[in-house]
Every structure is written in structure tokens, then in C-alpha cells.
C-alpha positions as CSV (number, residue, x, y, z in Angstrom):
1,X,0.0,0.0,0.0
2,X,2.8,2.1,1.1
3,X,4.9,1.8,-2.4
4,X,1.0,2.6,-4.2
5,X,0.7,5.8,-2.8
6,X,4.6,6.7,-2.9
7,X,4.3,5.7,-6.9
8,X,1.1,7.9,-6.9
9,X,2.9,11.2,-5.2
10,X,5.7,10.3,-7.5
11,X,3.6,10.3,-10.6
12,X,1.3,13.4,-9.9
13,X,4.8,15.7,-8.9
14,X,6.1,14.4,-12.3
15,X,3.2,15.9,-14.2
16,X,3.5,19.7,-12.5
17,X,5.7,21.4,-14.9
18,X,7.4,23.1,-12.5
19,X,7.6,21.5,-9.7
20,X,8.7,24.0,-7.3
21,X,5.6,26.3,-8.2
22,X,3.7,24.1,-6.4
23,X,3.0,26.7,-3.7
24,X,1.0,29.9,-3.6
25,X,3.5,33.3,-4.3
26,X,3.8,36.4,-2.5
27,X,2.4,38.9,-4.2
28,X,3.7,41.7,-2.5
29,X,7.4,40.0,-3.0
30,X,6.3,39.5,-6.6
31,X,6.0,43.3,-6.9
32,X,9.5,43.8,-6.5
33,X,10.1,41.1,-8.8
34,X,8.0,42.9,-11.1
35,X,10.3,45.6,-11.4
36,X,12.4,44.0,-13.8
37,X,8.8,43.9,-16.0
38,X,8.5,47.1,-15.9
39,X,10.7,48.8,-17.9
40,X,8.8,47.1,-20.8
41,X,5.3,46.3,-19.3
42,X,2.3,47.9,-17.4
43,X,0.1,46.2,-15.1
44,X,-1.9,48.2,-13.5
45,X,-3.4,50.0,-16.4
46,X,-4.3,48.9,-20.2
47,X,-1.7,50.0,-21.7
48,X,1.2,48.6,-24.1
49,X,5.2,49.9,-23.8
50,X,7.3,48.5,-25.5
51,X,6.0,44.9,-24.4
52,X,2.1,44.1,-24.1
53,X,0.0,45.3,-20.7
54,X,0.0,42.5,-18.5
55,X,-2.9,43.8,-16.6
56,X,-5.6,40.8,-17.0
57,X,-2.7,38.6,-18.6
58,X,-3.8,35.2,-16.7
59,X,-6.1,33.2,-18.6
60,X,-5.4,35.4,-22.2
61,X,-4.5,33.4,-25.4
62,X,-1.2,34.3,-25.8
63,X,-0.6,37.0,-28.6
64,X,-4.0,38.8,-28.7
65,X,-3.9,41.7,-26.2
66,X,-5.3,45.0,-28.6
67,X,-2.9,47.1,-30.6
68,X,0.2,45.3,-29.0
69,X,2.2,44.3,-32.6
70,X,3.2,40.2,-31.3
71,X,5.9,38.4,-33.2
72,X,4.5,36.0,-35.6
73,X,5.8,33.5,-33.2
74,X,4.0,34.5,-30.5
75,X,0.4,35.1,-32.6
76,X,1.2,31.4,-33.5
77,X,1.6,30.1,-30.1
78,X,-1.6,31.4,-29.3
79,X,-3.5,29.9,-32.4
80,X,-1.5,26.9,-30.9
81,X,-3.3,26.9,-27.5
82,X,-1.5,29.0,-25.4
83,X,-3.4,30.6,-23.0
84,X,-1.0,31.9,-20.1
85,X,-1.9,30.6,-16.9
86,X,0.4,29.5,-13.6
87,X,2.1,26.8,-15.6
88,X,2.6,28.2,-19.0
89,X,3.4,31.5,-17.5
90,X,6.3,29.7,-15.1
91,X,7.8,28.1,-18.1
92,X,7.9,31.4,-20.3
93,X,9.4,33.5,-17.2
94,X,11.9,30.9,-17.1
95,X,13.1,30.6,-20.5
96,X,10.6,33.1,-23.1
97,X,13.2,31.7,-25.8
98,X,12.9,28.3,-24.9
99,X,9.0,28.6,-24.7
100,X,8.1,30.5,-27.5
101,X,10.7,29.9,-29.9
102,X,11.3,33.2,-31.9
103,X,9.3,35.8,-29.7
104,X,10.4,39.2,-29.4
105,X,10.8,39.4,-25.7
106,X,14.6,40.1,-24.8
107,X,14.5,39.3,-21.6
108,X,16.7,36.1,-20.0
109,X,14.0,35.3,-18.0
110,X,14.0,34.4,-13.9
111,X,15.9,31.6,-12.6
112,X,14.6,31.0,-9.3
113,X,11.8,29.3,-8.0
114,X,10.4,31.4,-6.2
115,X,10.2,34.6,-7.6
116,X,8.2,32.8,-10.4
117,X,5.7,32.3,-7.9
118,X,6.0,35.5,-6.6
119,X,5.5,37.2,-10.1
120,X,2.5,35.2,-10.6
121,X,1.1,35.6,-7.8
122,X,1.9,39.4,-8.1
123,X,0.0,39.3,-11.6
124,X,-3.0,37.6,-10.2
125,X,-3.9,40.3,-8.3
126,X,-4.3,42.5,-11.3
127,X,-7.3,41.1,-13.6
128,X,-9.1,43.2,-16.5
């Protein structure tokens, strides 16, 4: 019984993307975080910089926010599916390269854990 339900944790950790994100943020950490957004991105308000508002950004198809010009590999990720959510959001603030191969965004992304979570959480409390 005991090897079941250690095969079972085992198996349901290996399907979280990122398994570290398993925990809730801190948003008010995630807004310092968030300052290394901001030289391209708003969230408070709808309005594009040089990268797309982010205000409302959880649950959006990626590539769609209004008069924000997306690579074409971005518009195409979002035909593809991608709506950004905790997951797909963790993987693109990791690695935007990696995730969407060819987008526009310079930025090397975040390495740790937790201010992933911290970001995310820290755009969650910003919806349309």
C-alpha cells in the first residue's frame, strides 16, 4: 500500500511542470520582482510599452492583447493553445526563448523558483 501511494505522489509531482511552483506566491514580494517587467510592461493599467499590458494577462490566449504588434511566433503560439496561466506562465518566465521559440521578448528570463511564484502571484492580483 505504502509503495502505491509513494508511486502515486511520485507520478502526480512528475506531471507539474514546475515542480517548485507548487506553492501559492507572495504577491507583495512579486511586486519587486516585477520591477524588472517594468521597464517594458504595465500592469496596473491597459496599456502597451514596448511589451504588451500584462494587466488581465492570466487566462489570455497568448498573442492577442489589442494594438500590441506580437511576433509572428508569438500570434502562433496562441492559435496553438497557449493561454497563459500559472504553468505556461512559469515556463515562459523561465526561459521566453525556450517557450516561444522566436518571440520578441529580450529578456533572459528568472531563474529562481520562487520569484516565479512571486511574479505570478503578483500578476494575479491585477485582472481586467
Amino acid at each position: 500500500m505504502r509503495i502505491a501511494l509513494a508511486a502515486l505522489s511520485f507520478s502526480a509531482l512528475s506531471l507539474c511542470p514546475v515542480a517548485g511552483l507548487a506553492q501559492e506566491g507572495d504577491a507583495e514580494a512579486g511586486a519587486t520582482v516585477f520591477k524588472k517587467c517594468a521597464t517594458c510592461h504595465v500592469i496596473d493599467k491597459d496599456q502597451n510599452k514596448v511589451g504588451p499590458s500584462l494587466q488581465g494577462v492570466i487566462g489570455r490566449t497568448a498573442g492577442t492583447h489589442a494594438d500590441f504588434k506580437y511576433s509572428q511566433a508569438m500570434i502562433d503560439a496562441g492559435k496553438g493553445g497557449l493561454v497563459w496561466d500559472d504553468a505556461t506562465l512559469a515556463e515562459y518566465l523561465r526561459n521566453p526563448r525556450a517557450k516561444v521559440k522566436g518571440t520578441k521578448m529580450v529578456f533572459p528570463g528568472l531563474k529562481k523558483d520562487e520569484e516565479i511564484a512571486n511574479v505570478i502571484a503578483y500578476l494575479k492580483q491585477h485582472p481586467k
